[in-house]
C-alpha positions in Angstrom: -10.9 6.9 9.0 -11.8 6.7 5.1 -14.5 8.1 4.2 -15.7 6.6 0.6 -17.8 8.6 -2.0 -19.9 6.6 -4.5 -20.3 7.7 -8.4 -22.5 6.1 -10.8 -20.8 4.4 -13.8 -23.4 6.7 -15.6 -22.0 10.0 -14.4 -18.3 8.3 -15.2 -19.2 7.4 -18.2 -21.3 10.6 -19.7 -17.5 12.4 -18.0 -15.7 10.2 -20.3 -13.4 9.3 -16.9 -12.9 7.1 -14.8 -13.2 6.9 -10.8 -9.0 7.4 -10.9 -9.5 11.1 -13.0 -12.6 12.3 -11.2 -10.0 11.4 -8.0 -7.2 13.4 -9.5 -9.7 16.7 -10.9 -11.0 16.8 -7.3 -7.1 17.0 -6.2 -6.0 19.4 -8.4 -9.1 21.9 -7.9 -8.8 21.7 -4.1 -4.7 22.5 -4.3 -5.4 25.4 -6.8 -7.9 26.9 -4.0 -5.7 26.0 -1.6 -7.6 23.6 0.3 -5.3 21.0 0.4 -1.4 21.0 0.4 0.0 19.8 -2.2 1.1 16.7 -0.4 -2.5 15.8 1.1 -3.5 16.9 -3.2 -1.2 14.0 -4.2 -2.9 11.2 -1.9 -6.2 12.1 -2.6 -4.6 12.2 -6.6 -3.3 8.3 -5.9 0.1 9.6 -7.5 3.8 10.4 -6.5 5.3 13.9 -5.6 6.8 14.3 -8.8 3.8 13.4 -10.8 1.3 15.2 -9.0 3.7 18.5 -9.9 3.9 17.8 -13.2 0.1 17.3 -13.9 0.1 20.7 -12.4 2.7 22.0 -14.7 0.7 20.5 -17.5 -2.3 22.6 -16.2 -0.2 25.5 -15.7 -1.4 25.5 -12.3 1.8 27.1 -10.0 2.9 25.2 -7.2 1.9 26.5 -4.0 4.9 25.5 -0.8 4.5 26.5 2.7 5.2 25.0 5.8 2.4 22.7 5.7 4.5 21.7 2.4 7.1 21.1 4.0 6.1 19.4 6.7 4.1 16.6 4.6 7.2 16.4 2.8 9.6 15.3 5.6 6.3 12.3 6.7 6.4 11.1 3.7 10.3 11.1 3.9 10.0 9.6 7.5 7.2 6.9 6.0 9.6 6.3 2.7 13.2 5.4 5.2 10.5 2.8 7.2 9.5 0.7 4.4 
């Protein structure tokens, strides 16, 4: 199930972002309070593994792995060998 969140182009636009940004900010501050893993972080963020680290690197944010990690690594792995 999606579940889709509206924003005004007014709120967007007095941000200075757009719907993609306000996507990846929410991402980010729900991996640095743990809320998220940072494989769930990097769906929400539309971006890859790799990039989703290093926009955390380039917040000096440090990367968080656990088994949860882990585990959405090997799906996306598993998803990756199907396509």
């Amino acid at each position: 199930m999606n579940v889709s969140i509206q924003i005004s182009q007014d709120i967007l636009d007095s941000a200075r972002m757009s719907a993609s940004e306000i996507k990846q900010e929410l991402a980010i501050q729900l991996y640095a309070q743990s809320r998220l893993s940072i494989g769930k972080a990097r769906e929400l963020a539309d971006m890859s593994l790799w990039q989703f680290r290093h926009l955390l690197a380039s917040r000096q944010i440090p990367v968080h792995y656990d088994v949860a990690d882990l585990d959405d690594e090997v799906a996306t792995l598993q998803k990756l060998e199907r396509l």
